[in-house]
MARROSE-930429 format. One record per residue: residue number from 1; residue in three letters; x, y, z of N, C-alpha, C in turn. Coordinates in steps of 0.02 Angstrom, whole numbers. Example, Ala and Ser with C-alpha at 12.3 -4.5 7.8 and 13.67 -1.06 7.14 Angstrom:
# MARROSE-930429
num  residuo  nc1  nc2  nc3  cac1  cac2  cac3  cc1  cc2  cc3
1  ALA  660  -284  390  615  -225  390  660  -165  390 .
2  SER  642  -112  354  684  -53  357  645  2  394 .
***
This chain:
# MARROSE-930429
num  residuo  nc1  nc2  nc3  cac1  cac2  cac3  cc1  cc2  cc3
1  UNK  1002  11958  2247  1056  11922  2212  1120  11925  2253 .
2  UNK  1160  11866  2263  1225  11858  2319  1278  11863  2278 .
3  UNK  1330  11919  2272  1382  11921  2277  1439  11864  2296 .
4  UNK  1474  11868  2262  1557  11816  2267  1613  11884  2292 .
5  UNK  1615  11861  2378  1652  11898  2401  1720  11880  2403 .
6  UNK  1786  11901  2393  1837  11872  2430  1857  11924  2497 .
7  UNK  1851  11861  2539  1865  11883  2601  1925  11864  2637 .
8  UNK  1968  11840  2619  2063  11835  2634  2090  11808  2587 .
9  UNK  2159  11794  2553  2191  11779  2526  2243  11750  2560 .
10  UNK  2297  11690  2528  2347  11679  2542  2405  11654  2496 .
11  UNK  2473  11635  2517  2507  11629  2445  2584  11599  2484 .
12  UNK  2594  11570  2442  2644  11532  2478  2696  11513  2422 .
13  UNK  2771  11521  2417  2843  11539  2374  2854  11472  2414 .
14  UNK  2899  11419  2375  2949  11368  2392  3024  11422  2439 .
15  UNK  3059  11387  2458  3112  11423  2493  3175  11436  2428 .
16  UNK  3173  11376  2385  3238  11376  2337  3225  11455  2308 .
17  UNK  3259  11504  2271  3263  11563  2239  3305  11534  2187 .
18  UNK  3301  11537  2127  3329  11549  2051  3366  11605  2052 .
19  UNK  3405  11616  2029  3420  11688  1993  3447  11697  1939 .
20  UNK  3423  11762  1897  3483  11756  1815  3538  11732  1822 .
21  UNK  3561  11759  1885  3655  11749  1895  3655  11674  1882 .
22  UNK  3618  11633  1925  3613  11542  1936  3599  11516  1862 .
23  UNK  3562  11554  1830  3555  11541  1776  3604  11529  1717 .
24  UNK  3647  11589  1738  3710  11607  1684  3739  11552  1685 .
25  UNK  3750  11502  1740  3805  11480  1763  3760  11407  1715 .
26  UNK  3710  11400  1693  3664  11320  1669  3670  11323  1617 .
27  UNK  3661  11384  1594  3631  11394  1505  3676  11466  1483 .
28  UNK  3676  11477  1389  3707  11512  1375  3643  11583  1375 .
29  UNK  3641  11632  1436  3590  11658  1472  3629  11713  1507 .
30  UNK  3598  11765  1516  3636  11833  1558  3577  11842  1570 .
31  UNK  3581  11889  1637  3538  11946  1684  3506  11985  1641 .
32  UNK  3559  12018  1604  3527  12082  1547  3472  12063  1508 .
33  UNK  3483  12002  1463  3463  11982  1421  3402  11952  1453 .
34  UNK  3397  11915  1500  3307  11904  1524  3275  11941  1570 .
35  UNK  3317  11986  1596  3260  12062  1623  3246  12090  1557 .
36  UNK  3257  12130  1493  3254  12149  1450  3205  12120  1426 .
37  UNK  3210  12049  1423  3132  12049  1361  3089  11987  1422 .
38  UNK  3087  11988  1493  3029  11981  1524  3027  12021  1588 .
39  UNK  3071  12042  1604  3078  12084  1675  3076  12053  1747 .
40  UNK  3105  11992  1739  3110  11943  1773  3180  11935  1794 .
41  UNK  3175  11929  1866  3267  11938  1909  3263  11867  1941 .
42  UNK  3213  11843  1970  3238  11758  2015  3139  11751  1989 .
43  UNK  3155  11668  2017  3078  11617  2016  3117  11592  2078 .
44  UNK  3053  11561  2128  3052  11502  2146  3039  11444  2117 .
45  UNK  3083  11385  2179  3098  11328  2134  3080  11293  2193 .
46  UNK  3030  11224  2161  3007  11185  2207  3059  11124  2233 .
47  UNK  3042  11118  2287  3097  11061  2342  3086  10987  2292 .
48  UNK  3128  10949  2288  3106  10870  2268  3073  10841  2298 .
49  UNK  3043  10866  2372  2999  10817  2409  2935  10869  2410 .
50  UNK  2913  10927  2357  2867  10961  2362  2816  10958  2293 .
51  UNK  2776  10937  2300  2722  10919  2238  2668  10966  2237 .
52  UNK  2624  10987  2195  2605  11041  2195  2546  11035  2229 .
53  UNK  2512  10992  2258  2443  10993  2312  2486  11011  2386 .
54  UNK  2558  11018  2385  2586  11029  2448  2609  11123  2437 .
55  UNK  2612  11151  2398  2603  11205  2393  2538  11242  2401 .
56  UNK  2493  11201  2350  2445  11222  2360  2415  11231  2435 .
57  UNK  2430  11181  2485  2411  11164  2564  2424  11241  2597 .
58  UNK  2484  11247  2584  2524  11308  2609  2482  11358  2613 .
59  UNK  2460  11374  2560  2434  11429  2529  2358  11448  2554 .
60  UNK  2331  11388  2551  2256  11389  2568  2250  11385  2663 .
61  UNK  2310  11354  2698  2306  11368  2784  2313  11431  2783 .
62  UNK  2352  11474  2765  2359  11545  2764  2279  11576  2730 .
63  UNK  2273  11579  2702  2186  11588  2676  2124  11585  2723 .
64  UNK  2127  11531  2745  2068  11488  2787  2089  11523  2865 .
65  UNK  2147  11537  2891  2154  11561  2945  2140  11643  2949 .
66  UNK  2136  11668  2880  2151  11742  2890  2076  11737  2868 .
67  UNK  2024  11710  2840  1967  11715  2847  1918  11691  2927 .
68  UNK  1962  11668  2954  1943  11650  3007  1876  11588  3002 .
69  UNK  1880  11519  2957  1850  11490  2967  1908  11407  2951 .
70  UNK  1845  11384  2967  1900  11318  2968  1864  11279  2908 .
71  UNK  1906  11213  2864  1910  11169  2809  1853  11166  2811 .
72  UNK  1807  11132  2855  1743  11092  2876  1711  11137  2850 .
73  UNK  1704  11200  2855  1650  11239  2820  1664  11279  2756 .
74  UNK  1699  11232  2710  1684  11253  2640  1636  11193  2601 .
75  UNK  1607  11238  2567  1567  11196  2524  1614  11156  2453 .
76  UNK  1649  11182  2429  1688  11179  2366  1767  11185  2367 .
77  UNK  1801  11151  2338  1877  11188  2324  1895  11189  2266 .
78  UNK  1922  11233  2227  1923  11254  2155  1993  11259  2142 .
79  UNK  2066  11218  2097  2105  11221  2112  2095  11236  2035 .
80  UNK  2151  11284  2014  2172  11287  1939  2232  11290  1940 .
81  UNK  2272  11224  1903  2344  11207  1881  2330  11163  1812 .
82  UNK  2394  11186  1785  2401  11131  1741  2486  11062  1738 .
83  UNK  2480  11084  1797  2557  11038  1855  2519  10995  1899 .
84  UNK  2474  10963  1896  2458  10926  1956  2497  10870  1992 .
85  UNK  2472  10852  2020  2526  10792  2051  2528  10733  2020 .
86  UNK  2459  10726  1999  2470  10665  1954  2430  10657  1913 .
87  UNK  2399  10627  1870  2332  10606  1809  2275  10602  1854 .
88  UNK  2261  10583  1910  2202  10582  1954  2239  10526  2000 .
89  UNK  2189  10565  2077  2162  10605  2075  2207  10667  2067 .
90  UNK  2130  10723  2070  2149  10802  2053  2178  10827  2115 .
91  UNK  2207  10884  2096  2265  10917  2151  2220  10939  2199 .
92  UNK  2140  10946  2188  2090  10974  2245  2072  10915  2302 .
93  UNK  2079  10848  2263  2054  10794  2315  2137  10792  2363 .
94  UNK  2193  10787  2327  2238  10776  2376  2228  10840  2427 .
95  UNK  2225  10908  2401  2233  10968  2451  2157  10957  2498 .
96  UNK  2087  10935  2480  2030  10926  2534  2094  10878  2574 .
97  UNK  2094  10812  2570  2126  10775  2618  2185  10798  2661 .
98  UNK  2214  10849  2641  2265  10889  2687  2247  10939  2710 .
99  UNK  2195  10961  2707  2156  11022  2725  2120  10973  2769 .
100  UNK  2079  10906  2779  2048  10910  2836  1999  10924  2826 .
101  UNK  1960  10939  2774  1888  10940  2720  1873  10897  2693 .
102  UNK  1890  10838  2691  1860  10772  2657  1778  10755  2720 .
103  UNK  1795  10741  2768  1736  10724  2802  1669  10750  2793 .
104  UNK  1682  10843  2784  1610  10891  2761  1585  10850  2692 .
105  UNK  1637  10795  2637  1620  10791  2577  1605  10846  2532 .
106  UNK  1637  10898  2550  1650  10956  2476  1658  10932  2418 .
107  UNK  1630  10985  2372  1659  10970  2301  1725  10993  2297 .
108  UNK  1766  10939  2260  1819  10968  2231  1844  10937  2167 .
109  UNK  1887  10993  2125  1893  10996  2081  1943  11029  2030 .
110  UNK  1979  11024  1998  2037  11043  1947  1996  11070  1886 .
111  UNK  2025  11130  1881  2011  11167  1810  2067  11215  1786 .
112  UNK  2084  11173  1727  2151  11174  1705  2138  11225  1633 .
113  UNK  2156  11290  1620  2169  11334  1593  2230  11373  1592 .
114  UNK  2286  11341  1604  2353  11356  1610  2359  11421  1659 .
115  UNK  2363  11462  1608  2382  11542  1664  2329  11594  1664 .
116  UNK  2271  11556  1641  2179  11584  1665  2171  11547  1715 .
117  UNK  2179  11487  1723  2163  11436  1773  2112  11472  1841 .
118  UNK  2170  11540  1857  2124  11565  1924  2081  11579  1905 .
119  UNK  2056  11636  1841  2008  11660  1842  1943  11615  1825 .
120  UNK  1967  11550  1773  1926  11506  1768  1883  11506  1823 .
121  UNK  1923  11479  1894  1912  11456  1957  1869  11510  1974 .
122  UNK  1892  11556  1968  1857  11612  2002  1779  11622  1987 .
123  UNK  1771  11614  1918  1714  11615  1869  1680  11574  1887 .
124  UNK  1691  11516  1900  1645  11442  1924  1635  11474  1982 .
125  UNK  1674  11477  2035  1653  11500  2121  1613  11558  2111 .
126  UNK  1609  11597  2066  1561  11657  2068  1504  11634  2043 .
127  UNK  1483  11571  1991  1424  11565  1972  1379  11527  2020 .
128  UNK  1418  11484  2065  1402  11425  2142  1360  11496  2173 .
129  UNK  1416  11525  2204  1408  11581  2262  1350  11619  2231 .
130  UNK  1339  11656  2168  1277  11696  2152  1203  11646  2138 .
131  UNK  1203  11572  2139  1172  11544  2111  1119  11519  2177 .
132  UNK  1180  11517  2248  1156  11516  2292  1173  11428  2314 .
133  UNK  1212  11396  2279  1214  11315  2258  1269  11321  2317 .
134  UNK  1315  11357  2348  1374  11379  2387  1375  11424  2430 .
135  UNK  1415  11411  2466  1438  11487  2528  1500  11505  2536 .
136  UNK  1531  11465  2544  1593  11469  2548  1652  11404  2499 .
137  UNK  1677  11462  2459  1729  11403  2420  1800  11426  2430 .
138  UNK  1846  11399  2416  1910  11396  2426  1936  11381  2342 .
139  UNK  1961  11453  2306  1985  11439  2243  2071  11456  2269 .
140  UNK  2098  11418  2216  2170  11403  2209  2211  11416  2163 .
141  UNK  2266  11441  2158  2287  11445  2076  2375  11406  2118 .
142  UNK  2384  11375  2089  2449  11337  2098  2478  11292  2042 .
143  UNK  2566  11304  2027  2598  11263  1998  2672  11234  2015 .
144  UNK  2678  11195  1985  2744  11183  1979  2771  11174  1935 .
145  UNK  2789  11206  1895  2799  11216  1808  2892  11183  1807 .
146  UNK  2918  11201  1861  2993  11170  1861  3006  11102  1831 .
147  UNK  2964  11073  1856  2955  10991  1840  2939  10971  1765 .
148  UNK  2918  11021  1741  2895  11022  1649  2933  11058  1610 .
149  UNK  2971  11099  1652  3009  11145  1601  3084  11123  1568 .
150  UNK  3088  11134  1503  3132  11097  1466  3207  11155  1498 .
151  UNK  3244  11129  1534  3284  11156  1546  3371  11189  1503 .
152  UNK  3341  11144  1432  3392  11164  1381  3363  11210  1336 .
153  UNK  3323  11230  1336  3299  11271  1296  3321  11374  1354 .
154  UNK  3326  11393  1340  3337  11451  1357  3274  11506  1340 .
155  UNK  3245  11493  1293  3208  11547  1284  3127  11534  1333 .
156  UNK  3115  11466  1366  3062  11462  1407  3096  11457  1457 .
157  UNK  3158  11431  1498  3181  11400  1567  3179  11461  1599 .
158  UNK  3188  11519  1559  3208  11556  1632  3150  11597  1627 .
159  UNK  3115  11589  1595  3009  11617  1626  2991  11610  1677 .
160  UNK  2973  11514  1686  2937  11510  1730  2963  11495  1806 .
161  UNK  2903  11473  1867  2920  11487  1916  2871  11442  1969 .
162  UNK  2879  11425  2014  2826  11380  2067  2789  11422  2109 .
163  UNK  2731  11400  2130  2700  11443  2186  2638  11432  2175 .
164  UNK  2603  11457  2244  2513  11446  2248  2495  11503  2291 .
165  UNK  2427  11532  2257  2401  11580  2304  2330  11544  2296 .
166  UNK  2307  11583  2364  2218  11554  2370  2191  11614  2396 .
167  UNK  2122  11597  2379  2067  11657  2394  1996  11626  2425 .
168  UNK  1979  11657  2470  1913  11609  2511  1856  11652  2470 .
169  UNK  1813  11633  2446  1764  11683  2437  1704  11661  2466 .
170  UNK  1656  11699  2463  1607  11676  2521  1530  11716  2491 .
171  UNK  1489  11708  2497  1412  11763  2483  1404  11800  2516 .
172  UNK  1397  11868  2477  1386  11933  2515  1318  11951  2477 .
173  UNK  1305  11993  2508  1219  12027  2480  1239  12107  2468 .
174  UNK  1285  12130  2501  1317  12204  2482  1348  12226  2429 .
175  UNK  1382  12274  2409  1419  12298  2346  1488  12280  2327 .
176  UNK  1505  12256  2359  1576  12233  2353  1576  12129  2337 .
177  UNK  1620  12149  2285  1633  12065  2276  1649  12064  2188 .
178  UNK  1635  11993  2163  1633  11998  2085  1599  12049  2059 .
179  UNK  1594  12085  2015  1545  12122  1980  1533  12092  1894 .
180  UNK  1581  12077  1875  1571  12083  1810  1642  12023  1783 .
181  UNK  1631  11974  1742  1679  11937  1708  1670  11899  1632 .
182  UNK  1716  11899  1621  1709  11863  1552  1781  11814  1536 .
183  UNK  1748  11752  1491  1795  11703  1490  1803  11676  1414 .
184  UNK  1866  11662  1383  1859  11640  1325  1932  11580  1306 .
185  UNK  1918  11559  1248  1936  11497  1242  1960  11524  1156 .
186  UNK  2018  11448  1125  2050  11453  1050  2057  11412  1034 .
187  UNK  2050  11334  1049  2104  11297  1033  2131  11289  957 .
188  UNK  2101  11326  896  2134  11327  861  2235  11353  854 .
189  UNK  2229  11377  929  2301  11408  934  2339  11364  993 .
190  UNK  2319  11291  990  2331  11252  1023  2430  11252  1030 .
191  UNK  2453  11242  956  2514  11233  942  2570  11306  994 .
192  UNK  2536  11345  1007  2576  11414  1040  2631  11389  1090 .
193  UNK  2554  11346  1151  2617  11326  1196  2587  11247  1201 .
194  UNK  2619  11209  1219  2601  11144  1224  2677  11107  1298 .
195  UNK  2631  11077  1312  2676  11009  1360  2657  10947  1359 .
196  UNK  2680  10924  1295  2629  10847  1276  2662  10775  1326 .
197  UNK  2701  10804  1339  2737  10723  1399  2683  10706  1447 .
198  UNK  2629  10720  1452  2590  10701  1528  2532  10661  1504 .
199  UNK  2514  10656  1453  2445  10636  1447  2441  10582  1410 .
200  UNK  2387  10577  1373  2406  10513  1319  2426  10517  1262 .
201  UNK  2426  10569  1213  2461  10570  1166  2540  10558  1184 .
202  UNK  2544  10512  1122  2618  10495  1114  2656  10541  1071 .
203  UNK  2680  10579  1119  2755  10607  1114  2807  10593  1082 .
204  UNK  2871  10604  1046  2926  10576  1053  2950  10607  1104 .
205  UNK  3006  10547  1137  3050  10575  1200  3096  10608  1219 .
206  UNK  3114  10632  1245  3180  10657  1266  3118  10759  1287 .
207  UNK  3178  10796  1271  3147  10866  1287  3079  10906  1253 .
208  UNK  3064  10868  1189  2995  10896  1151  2955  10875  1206 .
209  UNK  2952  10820  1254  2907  10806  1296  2877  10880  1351 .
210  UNK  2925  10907  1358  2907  10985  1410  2887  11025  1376 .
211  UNK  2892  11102  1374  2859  11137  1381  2900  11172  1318 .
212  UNK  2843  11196  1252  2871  11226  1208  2823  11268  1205 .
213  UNK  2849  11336  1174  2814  11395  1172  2817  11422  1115 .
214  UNK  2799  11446  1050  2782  11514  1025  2788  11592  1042 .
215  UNK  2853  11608  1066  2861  11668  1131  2813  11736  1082 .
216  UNK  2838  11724  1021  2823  11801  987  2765  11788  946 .
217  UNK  2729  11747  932  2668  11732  915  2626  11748  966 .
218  UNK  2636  11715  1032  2599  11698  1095  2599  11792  1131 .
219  UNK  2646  11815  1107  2645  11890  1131  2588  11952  1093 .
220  UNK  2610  11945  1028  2555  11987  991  2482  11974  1002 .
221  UNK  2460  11898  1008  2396  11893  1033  2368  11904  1101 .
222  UNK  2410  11910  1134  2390  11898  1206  2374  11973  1225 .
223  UNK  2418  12015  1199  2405  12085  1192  2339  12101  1160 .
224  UNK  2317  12083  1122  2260  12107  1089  2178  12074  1119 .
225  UNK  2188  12009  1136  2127  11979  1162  2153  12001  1265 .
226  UNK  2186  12020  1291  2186  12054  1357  2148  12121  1371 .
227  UNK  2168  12169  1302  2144  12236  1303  2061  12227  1279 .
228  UNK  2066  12181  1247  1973  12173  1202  1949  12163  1263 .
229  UNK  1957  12102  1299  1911  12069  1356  1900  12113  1432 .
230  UNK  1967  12133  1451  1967  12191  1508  1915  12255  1474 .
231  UNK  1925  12272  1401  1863  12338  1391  1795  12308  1399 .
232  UNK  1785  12234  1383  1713  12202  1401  1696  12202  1445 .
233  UNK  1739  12183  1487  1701  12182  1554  1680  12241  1583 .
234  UNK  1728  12304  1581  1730  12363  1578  1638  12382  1578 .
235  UNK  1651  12374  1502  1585  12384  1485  1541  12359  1500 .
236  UNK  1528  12299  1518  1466  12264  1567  1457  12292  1615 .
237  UNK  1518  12315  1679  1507  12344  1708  1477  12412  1730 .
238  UNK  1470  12447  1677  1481  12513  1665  1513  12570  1680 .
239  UNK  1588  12519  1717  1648  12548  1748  1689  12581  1698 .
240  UNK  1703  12654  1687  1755  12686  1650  1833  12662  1671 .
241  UNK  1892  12675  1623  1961  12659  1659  1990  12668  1715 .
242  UNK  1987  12729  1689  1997  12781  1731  1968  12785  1798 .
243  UNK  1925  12735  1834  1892  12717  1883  1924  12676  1914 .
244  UNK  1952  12625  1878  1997  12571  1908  2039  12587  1961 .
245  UNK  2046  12532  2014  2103  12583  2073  2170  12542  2052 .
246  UNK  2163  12456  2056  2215  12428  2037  2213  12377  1991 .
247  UNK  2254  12369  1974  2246  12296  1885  2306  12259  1932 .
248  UNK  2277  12183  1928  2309  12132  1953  2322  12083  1889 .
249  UNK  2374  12089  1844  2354  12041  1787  2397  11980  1789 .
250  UNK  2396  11965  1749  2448  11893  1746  2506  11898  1733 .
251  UNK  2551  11863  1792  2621  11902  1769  2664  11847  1703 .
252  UNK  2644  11874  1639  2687  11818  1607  2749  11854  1588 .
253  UNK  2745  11928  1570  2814  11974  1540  2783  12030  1560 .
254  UNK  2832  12072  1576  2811  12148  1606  2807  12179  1549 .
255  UNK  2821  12174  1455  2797  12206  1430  2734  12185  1389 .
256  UNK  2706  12122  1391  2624  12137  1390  2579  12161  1434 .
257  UNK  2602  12171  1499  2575  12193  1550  2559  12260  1538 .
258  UNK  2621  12311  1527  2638  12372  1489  2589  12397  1437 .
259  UNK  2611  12331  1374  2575  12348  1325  2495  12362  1333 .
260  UNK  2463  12321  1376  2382  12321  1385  2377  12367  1406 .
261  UNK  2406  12392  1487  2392  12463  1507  2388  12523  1473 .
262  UNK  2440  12513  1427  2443  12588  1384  2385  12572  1357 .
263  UNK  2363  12535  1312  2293  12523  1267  2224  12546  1292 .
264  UNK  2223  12510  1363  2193  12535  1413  2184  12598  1433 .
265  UNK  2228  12654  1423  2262  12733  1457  2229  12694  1536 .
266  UNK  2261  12664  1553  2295  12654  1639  2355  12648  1633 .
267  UNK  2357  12699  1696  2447  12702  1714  2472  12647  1745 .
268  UNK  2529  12634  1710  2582  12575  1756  2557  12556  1834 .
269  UNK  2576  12618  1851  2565  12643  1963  2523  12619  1961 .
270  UNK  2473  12584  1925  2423  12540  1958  2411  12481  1954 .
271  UNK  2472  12467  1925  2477  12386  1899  2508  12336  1958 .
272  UNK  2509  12274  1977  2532  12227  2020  2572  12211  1986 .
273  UNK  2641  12229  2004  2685  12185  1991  2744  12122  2022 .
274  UNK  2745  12080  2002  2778  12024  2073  2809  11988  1986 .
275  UNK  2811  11992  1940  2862  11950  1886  2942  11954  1895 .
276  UNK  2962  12008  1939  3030  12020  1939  3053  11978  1987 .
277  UNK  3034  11949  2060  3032  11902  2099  2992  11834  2117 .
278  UNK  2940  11824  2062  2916  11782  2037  2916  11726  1968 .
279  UNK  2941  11777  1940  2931  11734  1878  2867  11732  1840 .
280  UNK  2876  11686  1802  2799  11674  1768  2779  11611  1800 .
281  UNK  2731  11643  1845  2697  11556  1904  2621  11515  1855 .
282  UNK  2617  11548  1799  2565  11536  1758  2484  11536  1802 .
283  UNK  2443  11489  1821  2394  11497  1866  2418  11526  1927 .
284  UNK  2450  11515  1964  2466  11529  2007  2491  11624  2012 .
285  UNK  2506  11653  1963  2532  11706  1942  2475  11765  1988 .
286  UNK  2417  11773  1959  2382  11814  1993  2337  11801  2058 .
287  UNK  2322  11748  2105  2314  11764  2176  2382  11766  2211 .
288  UNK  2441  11760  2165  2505  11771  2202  2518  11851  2218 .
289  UNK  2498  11878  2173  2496  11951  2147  2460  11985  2196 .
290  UNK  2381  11977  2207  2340  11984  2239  2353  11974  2303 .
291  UNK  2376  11925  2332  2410  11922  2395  2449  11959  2425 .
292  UNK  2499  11975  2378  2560  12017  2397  2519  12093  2413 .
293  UNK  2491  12104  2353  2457  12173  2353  2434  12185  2430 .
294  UNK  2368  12141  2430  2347  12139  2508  2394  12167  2560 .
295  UNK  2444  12096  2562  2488  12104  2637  2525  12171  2646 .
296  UNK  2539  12207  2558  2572  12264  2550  2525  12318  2573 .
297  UNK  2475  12319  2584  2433  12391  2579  2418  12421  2510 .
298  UNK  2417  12397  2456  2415  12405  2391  2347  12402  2394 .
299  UNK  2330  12364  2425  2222  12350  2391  2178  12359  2478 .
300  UNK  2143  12415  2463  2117  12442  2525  2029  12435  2523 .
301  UNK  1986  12418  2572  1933  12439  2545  1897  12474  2508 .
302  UNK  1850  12442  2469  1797  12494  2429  1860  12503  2356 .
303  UNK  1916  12481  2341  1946  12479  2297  1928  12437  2226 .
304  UNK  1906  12474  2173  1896  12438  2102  1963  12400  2076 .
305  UNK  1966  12330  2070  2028  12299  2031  1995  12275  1987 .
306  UNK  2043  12276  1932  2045  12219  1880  2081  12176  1883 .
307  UNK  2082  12120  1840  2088  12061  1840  2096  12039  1765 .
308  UNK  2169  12012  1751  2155  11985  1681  2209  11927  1659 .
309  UNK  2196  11873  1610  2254  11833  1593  2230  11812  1545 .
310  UNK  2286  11787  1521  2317  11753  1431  2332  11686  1452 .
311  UNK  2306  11624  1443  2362  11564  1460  2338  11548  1388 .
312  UNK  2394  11477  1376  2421  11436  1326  2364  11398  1292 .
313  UNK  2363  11417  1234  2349  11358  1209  2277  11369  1178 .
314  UNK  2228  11445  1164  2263  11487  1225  2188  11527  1248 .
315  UNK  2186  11523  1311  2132  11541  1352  2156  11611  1330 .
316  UNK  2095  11650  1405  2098  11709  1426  2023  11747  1459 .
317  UNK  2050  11790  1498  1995  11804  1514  2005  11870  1567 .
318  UNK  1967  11888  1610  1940  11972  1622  1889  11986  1701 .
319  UNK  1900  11990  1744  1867  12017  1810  1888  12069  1834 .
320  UNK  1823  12074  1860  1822  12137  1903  1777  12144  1969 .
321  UNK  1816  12181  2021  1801  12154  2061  1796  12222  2142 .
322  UNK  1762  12224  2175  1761  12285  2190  1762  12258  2262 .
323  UNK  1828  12268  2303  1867  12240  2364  1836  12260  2420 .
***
């Protein structure tokens, strides 16, 4: 049976930086007041001439080079956003065509789970790669949430954040790679977060069109179905906590992050954190995480991580993954 290895990562920040301070100066908003209840100091902010298959590009040359193979030899590209560039095509056909992978005719493809999105991705590329249907895929987590976010509202504007990380994964036959995941779905809790301006339901106009949230609804649950699903997988695996080396989770607020760990008894010191200079990048949030970790020396061989996220509307879901 073949393993879903990841074998490089990459991740790529717009140049603009946000900050509370920039903030103060838009909306009635202080520093104190949004480190305090998300732990969040700046986001990146995407260029006007930067669309999110051009982040995504970024992200995945850095990937593909540090795996040392080139476009032509992926079988698949797995992008999870819910910012694409446009209604179709998907942000995977524009990024094959800038990647220089259209000719092999890869699959590609958008799977939109807000701020699961990666792991979605991840979950599909692990069932290709173990199934044997694949060898090498190229998953993505990228957004550009700037472009959706209602900028008068204060209690979502200064969350979120732009950015794309990618992960090559590839078939291994050894011990290291996916081990164990689980994925789940609500839409009865559709109303939490919503961005109805893009699609076909008719909207009324003006700012209901962006991005509205449920902050303290969307918090109590996300806490409770993070800690359920991370102990599942747990348990599939027959990995104890306390085994874990690092938890890479989704950065939406540093205190659900908190909250799960304690639930968990894992200590903080092993948590990824990038929300204080990131923001909330929603899909994009954890191979951004994961990246950083990497380039940091944070995630070393033979290292057990977890893996976990809450998105809108409202997914979630749970990996694990043994580096």
């Amino acid at each position: 049976m073949y393993k879903a290895r990841i074998i490089a990562t990459g991740g790529y920040l717009p140049e603009r930086i946000l900050t509370n301070h920039d903030l103060e100066k838009m909306m009635d908003t202080s520093d104190e007041w949004i480190q305090k209840r998300t732990g969040i100091k700046e986001r990146h902010i995407a260029a006007d001439n930067q669309v999110t298959s051009d982040l995504a590009c970024e992200a995945s040359k850095q990937a593909l080079k540090r795996a040392g193979i080139t476009a032509d030899k992926l079988d698949m590209i797995i992008v999870g956003t819910c910012t694409p560039d446009m209604t179709l095509p998907a942000v995977a056909l524009h990024l094959q065509r800038k990647l220089g992978a259209g000719k092999a005719g890869c699959a590609a493809v958008d799977m939109n789970a807000a701020c699961s999105g990666f792991l979605y991705s991840m979950a599909t590329a692990n069932a290709y790669i173990k199934s044997g249907m694949a060898k090498n895929i190229l998953v993505v987590g990228v957004e550009t949430l700037s472009r959706i976010v209602n900028w008068d509202d204060r209690s979502t504007a200064v969350i979120f954040g732009d950015g794309a990380g990618a992960a090559i994964l590839t078939q291994d036959s050894g011990k290291r790679g996916i081990i164990a995941s689980e994925l789940h779905a609500d839409g009865d809790y559709a109303y939490l977060m919503i961005a109805p301006g893009n699609g076909t339901f008719h909207a009324p106009t003006g700012n209901y069109t962006k991005i509205h949230m449920e902050g303290h609804d969307t918090f109590k649950i996300a806490v409770r179905h993070l800690e359920n699903v991370s102990r599942s997988v747990l348990e599939k695996a027959g990995v104890k906590p306390e085994e874990i080396d690092v938890v890479v989770p989704h950065q939406a607020n540093v205190r659900i992050i908190g909250s799960v760990a304690k639930r968990l008894d894992i200590p903080m010191e092993k948590c990824i954190l990038t929300i204080d200079h990131h923001g909330n990048t929603a899909g994009a949030s954890i191979p951004l995480a994961l990246n950083e970790a990497v380039e940091n020396g944070r995630i070393t061989d033979g290292d057990m991580i977890l893996f976990n996220a809450f998105g809108a509307s409202i997914t979630w879901g749970s990996m694990l993954v043994r580096w």
